[in-house]
C-alpha positions in Angstrom: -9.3 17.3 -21.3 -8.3 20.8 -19.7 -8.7 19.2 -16.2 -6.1 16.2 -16.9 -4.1 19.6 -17.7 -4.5 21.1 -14.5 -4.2 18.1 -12.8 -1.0 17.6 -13.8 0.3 21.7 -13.4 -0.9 21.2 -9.8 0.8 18.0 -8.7 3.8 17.6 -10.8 7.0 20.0 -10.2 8.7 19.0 -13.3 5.7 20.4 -15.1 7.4 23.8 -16.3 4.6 24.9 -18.8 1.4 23.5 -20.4 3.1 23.3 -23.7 5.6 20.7 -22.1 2.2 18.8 -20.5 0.9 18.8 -24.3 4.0 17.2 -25.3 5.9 15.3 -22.8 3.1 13.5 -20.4 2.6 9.9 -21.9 -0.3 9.6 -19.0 -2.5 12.4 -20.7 -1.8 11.0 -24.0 -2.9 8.0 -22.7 -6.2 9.4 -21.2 -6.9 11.0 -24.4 -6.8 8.4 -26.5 -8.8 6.0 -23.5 -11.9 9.0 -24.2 -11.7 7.7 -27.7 -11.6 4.3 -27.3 -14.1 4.5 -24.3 -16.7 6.3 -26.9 -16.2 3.7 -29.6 -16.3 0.5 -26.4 -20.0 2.3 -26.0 -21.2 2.2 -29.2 -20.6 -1.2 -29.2 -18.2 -1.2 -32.4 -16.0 -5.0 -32.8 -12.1 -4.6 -32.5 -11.5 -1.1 -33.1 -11.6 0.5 -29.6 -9.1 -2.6 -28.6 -7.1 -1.5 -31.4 -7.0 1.6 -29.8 -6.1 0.0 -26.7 -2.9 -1.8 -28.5 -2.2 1.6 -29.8 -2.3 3.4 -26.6 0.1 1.1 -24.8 2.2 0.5 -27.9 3.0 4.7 -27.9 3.0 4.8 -23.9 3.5 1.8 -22.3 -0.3 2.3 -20.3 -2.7 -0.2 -20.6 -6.1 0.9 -20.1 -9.4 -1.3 -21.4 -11.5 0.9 -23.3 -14.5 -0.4 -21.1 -12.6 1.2 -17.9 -14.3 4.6 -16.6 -12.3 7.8 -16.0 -13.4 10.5 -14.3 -11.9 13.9 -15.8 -8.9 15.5 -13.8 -7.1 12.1 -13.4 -3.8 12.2 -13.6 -1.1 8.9 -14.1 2.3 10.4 -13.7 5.6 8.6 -15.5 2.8 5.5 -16.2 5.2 2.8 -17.5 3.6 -0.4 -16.5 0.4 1.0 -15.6 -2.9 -1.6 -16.3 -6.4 -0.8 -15.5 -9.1 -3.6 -16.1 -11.9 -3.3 -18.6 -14.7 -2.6 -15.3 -12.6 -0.1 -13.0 -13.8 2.9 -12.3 -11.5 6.3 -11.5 -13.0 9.1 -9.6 -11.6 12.7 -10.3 -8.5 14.2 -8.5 -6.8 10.8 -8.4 -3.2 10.5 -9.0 -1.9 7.0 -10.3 1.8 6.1 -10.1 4.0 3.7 -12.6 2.8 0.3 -12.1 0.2 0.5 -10.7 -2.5 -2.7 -11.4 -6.1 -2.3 -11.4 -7.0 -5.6 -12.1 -9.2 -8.6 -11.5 -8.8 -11.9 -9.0 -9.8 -14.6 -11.4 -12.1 -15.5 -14.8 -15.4 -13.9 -12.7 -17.6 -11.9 -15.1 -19.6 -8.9 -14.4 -17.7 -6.1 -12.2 -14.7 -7.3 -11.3 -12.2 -4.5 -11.3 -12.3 -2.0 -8.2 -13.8 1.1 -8.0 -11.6 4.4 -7.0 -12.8 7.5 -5.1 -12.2 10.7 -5.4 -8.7 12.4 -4.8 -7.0 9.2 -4.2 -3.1 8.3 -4.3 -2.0 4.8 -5.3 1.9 4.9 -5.2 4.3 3.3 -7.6 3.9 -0.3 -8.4 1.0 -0.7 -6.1 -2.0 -3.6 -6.9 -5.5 -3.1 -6.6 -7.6 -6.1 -7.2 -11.0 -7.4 -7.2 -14.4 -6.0 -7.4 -13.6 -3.8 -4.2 -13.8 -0.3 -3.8 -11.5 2.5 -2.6 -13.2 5.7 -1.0 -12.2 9.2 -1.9 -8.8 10.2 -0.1 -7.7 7.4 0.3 -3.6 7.1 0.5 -2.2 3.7 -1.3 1.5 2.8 -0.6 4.1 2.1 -3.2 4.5 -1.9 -3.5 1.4 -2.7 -1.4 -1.4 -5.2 -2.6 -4.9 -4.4 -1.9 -7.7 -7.2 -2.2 -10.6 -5.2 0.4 -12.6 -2.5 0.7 -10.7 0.9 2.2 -12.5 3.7 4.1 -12.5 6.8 3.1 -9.4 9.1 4.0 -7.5 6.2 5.1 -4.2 4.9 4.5 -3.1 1.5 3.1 0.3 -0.1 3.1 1.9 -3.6 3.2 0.7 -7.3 1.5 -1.5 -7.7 1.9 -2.6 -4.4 2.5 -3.6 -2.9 5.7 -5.0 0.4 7.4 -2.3 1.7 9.1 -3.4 5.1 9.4 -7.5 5.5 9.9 -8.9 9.3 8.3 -12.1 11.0 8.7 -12.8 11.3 5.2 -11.6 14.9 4.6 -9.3 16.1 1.8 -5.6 16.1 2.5 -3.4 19.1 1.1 -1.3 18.5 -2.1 1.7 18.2 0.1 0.4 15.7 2.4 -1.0 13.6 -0.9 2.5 13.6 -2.2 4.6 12.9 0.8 5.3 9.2 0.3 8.2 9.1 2.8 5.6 9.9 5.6 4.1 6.4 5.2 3.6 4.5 8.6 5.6 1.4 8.8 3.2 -1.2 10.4 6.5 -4.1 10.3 8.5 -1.8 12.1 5.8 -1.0 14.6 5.1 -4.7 15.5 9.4 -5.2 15.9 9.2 -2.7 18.3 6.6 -3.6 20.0 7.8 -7.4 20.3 11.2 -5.9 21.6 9.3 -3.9 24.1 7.8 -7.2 25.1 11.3 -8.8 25.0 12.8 -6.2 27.0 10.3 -6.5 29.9 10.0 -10.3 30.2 14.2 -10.7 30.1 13.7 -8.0 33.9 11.6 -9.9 35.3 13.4 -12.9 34.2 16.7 -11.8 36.2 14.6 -10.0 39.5 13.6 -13.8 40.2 16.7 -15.1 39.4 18.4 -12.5 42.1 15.4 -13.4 44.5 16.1 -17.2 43.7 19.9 -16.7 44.4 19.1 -14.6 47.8 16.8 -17.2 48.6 19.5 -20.4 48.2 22.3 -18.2 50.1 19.6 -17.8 53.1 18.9 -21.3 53.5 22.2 -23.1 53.1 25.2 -23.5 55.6 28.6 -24.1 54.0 29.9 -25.7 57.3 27.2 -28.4 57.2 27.4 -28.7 53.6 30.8 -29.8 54.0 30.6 -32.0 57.4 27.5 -34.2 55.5 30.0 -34.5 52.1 33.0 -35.8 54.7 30.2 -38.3 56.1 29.0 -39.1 53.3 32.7 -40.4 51.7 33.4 -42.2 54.8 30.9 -44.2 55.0 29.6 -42.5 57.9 26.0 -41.6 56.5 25.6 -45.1 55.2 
């Protein structure tokens, strides 16, 4: 419960006091009430720890299955529109933007929600799905759509979503976790690389066209040109 707390103190600058985290953080509600309804899913009562469930996303607009597991100091910041499937697992340190999806691919049974590492960011509107897992630090970027396994300390933008940025596994800084703008842009990368392409093939395009124009003025003699046209309409080269 504290560590949700500090969590939160740590990454959000809005956060001007516990009291105000107490209050005003729909995501630690929503955590709260998941410990609840997670104990209850365990003791294998009917209905209730869904009830919970409706509860929870009724007050805050999160929707966590009480079968999902939650590590302690996970924080879900703003956390309208957030879902997170009834066999996910959350490692601790993670920070979960607004709608994000931790869901399934079909009607499987058994684990079919992925698993998240330690210390991992998953940016606003961002899908996870599938029985895959995420290592610790790992960096998800807002909008992208994950359906395979990421390595630890990487980063993952783009639909589907793709390693743009490989890590060795090791903890970034707060300000590095939260610098969203500092996302590669693989699109942009492949544009320029095509133009570079572009670029090189229109050269050598016009050197042989300059050597094919040399070539044609080096071989040809006006005068003659002319004298065999003259014949030609004379009826002489018939």
């Amino acid at each position: 419960m504290f560590e949700n707390i500090k969590i939160i103190k740590k990454f959000d600058p809005a956060a001007k006091s516990y009291l105000e985290i107490i209050l005003c953080y729909p995501g630690l509600h929503a955590l709260w009430l998941h410990k609840l309804a997670h104990l209850l899913y365990r003791l294998r009562l009917p209905i209730i720890p869904r009830l919970f469930n409706y509860l929870t996303r009724f007050l805050t607009g999160i929707d966590i299955h009480p079968g999902a597991k939650i590590a302690p100091g996970v924080f879900i910041d703003h956390g309208a529109g957030v879902v997170i499937g009834e066999t996910a697992i959350i490692g601790s340190g993670s920070l979960i933007f607004q709608g994000v999806t931790l869901g399934g691919t079909g009607k499987e049974t058994g684990k079919r929600h992925p698993t998240i590492g330690k210390n991992v960011v998953i940016g606003a509107g961002a899908k996870i799905l599938g029985n895959i897992t995420v290592e610790d630090h790992v960096r998800v970027g807002a909008g992208s759509v994950v359906m395979r396994n990421v390595p630890a300390g990487c980063t993952v933008v783009g639909i589907p979503g793709k390693v743009v940025k490989a890590g060795d596994g090791t903890s970034d800084s707060m300000e590095q976790m939260l610098e969203h703008n500092q996302m590669p842009d693989p699109i942009a990368k492949v544009f320029s690389v095509l133009l570079e392409k572009v670029e090189t093939q229109q050269q050598l395009i016009n050197k042989l066209y300059e050597k094919q124009q040399l070539l044609e003025k080096s071989n040809s003699n006006p005068q003659e040109d002319d004298l065999f046209l003259q014949e030609f309409i004379h009826g002489d080269g018939i």
